[in-house]
C-alpha positions in Angstrom: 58.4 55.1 -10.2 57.5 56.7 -13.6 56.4 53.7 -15.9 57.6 52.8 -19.3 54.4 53.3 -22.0 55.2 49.4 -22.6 54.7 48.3 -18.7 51.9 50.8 -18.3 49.9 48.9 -20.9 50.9 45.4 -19.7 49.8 47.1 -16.6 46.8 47.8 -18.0 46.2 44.5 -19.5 46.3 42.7 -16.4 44.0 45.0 -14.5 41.5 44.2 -17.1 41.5 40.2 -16.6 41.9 40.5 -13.0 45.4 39.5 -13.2 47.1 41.6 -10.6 46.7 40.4 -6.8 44.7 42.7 -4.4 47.6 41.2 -2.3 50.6 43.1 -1.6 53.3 41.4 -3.5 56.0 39.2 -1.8 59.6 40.1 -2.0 61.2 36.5 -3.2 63.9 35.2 -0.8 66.4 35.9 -4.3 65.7 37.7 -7.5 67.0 35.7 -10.8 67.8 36.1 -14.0 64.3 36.8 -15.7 64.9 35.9 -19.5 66.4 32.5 -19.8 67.9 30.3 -23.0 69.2 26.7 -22.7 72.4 26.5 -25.5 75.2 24.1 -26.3 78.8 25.4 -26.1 81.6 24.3 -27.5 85.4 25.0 -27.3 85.9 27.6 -30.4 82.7 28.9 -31.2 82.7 33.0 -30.8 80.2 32.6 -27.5 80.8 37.0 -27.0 79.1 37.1 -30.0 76.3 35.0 -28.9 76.0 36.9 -25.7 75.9 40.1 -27.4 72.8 38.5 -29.1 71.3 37.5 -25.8 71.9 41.1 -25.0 70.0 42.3 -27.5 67.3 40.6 -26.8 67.1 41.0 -23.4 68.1 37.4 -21.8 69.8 37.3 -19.3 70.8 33.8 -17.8 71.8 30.8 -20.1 72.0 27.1 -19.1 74.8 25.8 -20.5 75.5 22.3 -21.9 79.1 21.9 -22.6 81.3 19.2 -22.6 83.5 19.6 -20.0 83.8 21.5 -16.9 87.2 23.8 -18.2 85.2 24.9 -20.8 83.0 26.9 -18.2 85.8 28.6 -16.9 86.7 30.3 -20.4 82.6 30.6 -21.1 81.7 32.0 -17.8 83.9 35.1 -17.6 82.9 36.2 -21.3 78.9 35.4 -20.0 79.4 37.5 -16.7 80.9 41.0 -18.8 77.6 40.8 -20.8 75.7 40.4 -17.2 74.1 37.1 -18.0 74.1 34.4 -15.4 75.5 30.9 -15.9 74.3 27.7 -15.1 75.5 24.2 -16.0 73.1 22.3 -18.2 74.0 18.8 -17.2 72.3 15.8 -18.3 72.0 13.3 -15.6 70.3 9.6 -15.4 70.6 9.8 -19.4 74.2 9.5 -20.4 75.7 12.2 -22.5 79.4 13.4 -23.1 80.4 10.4 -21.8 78.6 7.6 -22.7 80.3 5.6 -24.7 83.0 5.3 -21.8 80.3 4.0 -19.6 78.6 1.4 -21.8 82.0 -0.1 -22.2 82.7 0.0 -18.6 79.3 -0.2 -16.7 76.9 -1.9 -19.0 75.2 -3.0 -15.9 74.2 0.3 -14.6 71.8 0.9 -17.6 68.0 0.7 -16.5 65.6 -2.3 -17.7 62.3 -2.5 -19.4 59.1 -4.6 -18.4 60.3 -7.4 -20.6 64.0 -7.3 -18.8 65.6 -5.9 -21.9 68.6 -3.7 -20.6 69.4 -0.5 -22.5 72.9 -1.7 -22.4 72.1 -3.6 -25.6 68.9 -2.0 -26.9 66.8 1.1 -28.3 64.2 2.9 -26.5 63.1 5.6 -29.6 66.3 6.9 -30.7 70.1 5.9 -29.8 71.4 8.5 -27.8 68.6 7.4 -25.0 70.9 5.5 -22.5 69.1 5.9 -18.9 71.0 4.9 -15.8 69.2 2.9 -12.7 68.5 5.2 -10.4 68.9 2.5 -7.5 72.5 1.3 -7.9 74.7 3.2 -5.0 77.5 2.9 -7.9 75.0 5.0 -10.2 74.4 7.7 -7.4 77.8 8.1 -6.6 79.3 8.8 -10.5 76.4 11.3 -10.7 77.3 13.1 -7.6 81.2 13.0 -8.6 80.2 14.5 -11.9 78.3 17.3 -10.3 81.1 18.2 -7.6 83.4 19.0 -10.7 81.0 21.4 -12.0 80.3 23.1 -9.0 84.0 23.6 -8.2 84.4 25.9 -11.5 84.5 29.6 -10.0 81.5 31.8 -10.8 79.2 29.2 -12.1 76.0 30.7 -10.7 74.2 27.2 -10.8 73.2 23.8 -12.1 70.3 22.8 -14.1 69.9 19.0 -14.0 67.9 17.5 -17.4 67.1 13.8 -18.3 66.4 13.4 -14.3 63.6 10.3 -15.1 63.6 7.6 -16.9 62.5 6.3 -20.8 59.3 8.0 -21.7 56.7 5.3 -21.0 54.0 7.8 -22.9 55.4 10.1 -25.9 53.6 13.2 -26.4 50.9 12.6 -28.9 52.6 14.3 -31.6 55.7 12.6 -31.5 53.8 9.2 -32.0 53.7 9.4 -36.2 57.5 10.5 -36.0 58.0 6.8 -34.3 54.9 4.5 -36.5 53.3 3.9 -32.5 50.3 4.5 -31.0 50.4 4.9 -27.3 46.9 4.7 -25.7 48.4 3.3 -22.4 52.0 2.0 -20.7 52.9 -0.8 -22.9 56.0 -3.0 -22.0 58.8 -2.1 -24.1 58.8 1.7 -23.1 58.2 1.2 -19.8 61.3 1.0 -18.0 62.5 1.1 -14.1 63.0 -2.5 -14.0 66.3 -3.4 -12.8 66.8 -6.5 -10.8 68.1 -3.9 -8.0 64.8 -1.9 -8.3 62.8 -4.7 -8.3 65.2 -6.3 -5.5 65.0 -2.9 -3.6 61.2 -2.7 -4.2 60.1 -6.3 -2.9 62.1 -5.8 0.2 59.7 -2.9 1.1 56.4 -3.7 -0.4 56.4 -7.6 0.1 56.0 -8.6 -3.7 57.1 -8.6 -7.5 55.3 -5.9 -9.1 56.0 -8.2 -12.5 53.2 -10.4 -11.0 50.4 -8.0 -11.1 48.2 -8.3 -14.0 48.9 -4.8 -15.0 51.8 -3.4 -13.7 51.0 -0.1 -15.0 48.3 0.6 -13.0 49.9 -0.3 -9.6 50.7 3.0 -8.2 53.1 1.6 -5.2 55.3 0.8 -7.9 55.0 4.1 -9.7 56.2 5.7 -7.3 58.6 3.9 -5.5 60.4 4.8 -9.7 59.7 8.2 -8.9 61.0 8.5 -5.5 64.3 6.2 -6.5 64.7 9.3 -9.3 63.5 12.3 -6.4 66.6 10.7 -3.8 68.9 11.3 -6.4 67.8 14.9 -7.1 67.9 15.3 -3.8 71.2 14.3 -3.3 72.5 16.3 -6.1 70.8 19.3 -4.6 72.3 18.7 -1.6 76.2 18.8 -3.0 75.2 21.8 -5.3 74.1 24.0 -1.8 76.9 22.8 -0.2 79.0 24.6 -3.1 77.1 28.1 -2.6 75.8 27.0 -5.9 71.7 27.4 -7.1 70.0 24.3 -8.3 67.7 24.1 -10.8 65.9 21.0 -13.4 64.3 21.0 -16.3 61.3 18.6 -15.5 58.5 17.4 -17.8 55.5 20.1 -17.7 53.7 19.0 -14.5 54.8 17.0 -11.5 51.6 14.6 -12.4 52.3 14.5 -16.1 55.9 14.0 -15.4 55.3 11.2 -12.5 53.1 9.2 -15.2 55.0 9.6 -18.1 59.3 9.6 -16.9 58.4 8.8 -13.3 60.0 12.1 -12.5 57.6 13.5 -9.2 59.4 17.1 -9.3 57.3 18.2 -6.8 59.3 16.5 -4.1 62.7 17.4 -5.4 64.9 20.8 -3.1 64.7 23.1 -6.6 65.6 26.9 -6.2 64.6 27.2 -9.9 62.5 25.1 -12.2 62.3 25.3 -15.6 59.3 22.6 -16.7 59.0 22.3 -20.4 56.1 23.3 -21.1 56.0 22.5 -25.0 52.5 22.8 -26.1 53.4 21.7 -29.7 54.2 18.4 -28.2 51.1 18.2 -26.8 47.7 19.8 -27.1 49.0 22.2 -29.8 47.4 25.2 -27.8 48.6 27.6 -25.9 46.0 27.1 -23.2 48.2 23.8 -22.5 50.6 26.6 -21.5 48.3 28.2 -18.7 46.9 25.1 -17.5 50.4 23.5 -16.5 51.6 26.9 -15.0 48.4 26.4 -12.8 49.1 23.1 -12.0 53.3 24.2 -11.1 52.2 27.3 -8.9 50.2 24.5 -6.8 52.6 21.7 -6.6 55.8 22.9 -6.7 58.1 23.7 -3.4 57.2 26.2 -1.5 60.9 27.8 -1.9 61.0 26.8 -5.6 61.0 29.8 -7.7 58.5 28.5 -10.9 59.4 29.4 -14.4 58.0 28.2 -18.1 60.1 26.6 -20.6 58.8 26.9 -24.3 59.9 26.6 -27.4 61.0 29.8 -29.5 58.2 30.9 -31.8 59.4 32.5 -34.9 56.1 35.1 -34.9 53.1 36.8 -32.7 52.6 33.3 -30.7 55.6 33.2 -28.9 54.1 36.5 -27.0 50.5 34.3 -26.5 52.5 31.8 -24.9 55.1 34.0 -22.2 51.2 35.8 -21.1 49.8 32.9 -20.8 53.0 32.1 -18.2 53.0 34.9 -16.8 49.2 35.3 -16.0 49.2 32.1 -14.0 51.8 32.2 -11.7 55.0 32.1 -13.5 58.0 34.4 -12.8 60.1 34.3 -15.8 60.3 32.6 -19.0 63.6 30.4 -20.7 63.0 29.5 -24.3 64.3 26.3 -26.3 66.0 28.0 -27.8 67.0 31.3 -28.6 68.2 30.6 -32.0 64.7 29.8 -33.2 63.6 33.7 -32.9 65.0 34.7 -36.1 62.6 37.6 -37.8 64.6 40.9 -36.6 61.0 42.5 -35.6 59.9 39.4 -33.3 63.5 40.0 -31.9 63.3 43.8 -30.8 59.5 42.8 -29.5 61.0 40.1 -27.3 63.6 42.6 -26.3 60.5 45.2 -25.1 58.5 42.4 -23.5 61.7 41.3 -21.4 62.4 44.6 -20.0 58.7 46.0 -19.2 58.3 42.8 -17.5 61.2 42.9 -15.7 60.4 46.8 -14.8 57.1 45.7 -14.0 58.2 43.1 -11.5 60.4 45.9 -10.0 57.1 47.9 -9.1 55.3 45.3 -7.9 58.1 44.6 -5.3 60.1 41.6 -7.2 56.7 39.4 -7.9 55.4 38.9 -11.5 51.3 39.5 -10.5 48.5 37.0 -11.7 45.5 36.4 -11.6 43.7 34.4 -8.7 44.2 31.0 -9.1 41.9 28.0 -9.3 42.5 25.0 -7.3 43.3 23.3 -10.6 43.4 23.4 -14.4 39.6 22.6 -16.2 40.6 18.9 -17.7 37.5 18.8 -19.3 38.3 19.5 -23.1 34.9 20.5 -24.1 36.1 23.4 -22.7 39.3 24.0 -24.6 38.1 25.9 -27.4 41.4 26.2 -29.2 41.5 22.3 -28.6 38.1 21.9 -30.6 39.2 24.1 -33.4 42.3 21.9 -34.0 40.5 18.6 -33.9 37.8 20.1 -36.3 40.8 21.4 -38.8 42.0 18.0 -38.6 38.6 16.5 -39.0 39.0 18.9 -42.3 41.8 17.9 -43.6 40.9 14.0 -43.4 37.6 14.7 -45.2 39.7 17.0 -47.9 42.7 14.0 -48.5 45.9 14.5 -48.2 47.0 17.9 -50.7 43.0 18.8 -51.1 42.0 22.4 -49.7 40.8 21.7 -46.2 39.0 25.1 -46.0 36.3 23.9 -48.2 35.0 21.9 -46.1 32.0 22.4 -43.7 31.5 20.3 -40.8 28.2 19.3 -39.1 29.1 17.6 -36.4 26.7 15.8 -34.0 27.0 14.8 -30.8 30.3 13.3 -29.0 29.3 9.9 -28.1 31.6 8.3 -25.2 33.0 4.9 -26.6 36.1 3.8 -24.6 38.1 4.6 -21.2 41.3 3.2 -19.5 43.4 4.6 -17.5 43.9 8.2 -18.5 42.6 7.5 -22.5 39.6 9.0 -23.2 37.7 8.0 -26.5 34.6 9.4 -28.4 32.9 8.8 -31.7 31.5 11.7 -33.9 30.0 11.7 -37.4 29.7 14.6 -39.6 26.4 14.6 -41.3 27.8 16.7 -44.2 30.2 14.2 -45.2 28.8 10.9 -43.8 32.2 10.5 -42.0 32.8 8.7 -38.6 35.8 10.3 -36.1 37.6 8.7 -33.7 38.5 11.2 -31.0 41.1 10.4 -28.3 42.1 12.6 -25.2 44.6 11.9 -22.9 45.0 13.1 -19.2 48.2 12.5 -17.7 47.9 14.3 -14.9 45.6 17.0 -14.1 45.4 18.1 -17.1 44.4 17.4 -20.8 47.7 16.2 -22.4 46.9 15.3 -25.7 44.7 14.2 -28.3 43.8 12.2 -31.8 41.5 11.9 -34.7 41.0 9.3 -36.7 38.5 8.9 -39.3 36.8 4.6 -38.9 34.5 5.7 -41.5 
């Protein structure tokens, strides 16, 4: 096969890095749609126009959130002439189209925080955040009802479950200003899974009351007995969706540690022919080698029979190609992007169009496997290591120093030595002083999971 100047230089590019296996590639048990979006329908909205769009940019599979399952039979049809594949974007423990219906109806079903306060009747960061129990047979039963009505709509290639977990016990570090908390460890009021059934359920098999330990947080029989409650349920969603001739796919939190520790949401465990983890490094480290270190992490942990892709957010600009190689050259086999709308510039458009079809030419020639590189055993947490990491701490180092509208740039940093000052669980802290300015940092890291999650400066001095 003659290649295209674009896929001889990818091509060439991986050569160079070592990326390319001396392995012959695998042929996967099915070949999927490469180029991914998630998008909201709705009942009106000219969606052959949008799929033009997706055309032109070279996506081809959308997940699909609409409200009900009729309006997949007029979207699907209209997706399929354009030759993009369809899968349900359904929300799952976390109620969506209809939850004001079950509120009213089923207040008892909603999931309980450490301090026994029921979402039925209060917030957990924002309103719409109205997470089922996981344990209730009644629970388990409207979410497999809810799926069997998707799955009967004709040429629906698939369903992509999202909100499978619980309340976010841990926020991204970024998010935490957006909310006025710090979150240095699992603190009762966001750390949900305790519904007298769960707890009930939980007892019964482990002998005792995991409210009676002195810090529940750290008791990891009780984290994951919440993650398994939430892998059944996957499980059992799977199995109606195979039983349809239907695919089944999630969107899970970037690693199957991360996601266990933060949503108890052990992915790694669930019957996926697809995932999509979102793998948002603005959430977190604000680098893209948060990107490469997940993707690791996945390619280890995930189902053998699990095809592993890399959700990101869209990148108006050069980035967004930083962030699909760094997929790509650790194990990744396709890319979906939150969302498509967010690539506006017409240029970064037509060079997402040329990335998506050399790669999709390239993993024609390699026999239907994106290559990579060898892989470590795992991602380096260390974040020493991270240079891109460092930089950003050091810019916001800057821009403490400067004050809030000063120029940052002006200022030059002489930093001494990182001196260890606090640990717990997977916090890190660290004091530096800058001997230019005479200040004093703070430096927090954060290790959910394997790898480095987060981070924070502040300046004591």
């Amino acid at each position: 096969m003659r290649k295209l100047p674009f896929v001889a230089s990818i091509m060439a590019l991986l050569v160079a890095v070592g990326l390319v296996s001396c392995q012959p590639a695998k042929q996967p048990k099915e070949e999927y749609p490469m180029f991914w979006t998630w998008l909201d329908y709705r009942a009106g909205m000219n969606f052959d126009s949008i799929c033009q769009v997706m055309n032109d940019m070279g996506i081809d599979g959308v997940m699909l959130n609409a409200p009900t399952p009729d309006d997949y039979r007029v979207a699907i049809p209209v997706a399929h002439r354009h030759g993009i594949e369809v899968y349900a974007w359904l929300w799952t423990m976390n109620l969506e189209h209809d939850r004001d219906r079950i509120l009213k109806e089923h207040p008892e079903w909603l999931s309980v925080n450490r301090n026994g306060k029921s979402l039925a009747d209060t917030t957990a960061y924002v309103g719409y955040y109205k997470f089922l129990c996981p344990t209730l047979p009644e629970v388990r039963e409207y979410i497999n009802e809810k799926i069997k009505a998707y799955c009967e709509v004709d040429g629906l290639n698939g369903i992509a479950i999202d909100y499978h977990r619980l309340v976010d016990v841990v926020l991204p570090t970024t998010l935490w200003p957006t909310y006025g908390i710090v979150q240095d460890r699992e603190y009762a009021a966001w750390d949900y899974g305790y519904h007298p059934e769960m707890l009930r359920k939980f007892e019964e098999q482990y002998g005792y009351d995991p409210r009676k330990q002195e810090d529940p947080s750290l008791d990891e029989k009780w984290r994951q007995f919440r993650c398994d409650q939430v892998t059944e349920v996957a499980n059992l969603i799977a199995e109606t969706v195979h039983s349809y001739g239907k695919k089944m796919a999630a969107s899970p939190f970037p690693t199957p540690k991360m996601a266990s520790r933060m949503v108890r949401q052990d992915w790694s465990r669930w019957n996926l022919d697809i995932v999509f983890p979102m793998v948002y490094h603005n959430f977190y480290t604000e680098d893209v080698s948060f990107i490469a270190d997940c993707t690791v992490e996945n390619a280890r942990d995930k189902q053998p029979m699990t095809t592993l892709y890399c959700g990101m957010m869209a990148t108006d600009g050069p980035e967004m190609f930083q962030q699909m190689g760094a997929a790509f050259g650790n194990g990744a086999q396709g890319i979906a992007i939150f969302t498509m709308n967010g690539l506006r510039q017409p240029e970064v458009k037509r060079q997402f169009k040329a990335y998506a079809d050399s790669m999709r030419a390239l993993r024609a020639e390699m026999g239907g496997t994106v290559p990579c590189r060898a892989l470590p055993a795992a991602a380096d947490p260390d974040p020493f290591c991270h240079k891109g990491v460092m930089r950003l701490i050091e810019r916001r180092m800057c821009q403490l120093i400067a004050g809030e509208g000063a120029d940052s740039q002006a200022v030059q940093l002489k930093l001494g030595d990182y001196r260890p000052t606090d640990a717990y669980d997977a916090t890190r802290s660290y004091e530096v002083a800058d001997a230019n300015s005479g200040a004093l940092f703070k430096v927090t890291f954060y290790q959910y999971g394997d790898v480095l999650s987060g981070w924070n400066v502040e300046r004591i001095k």
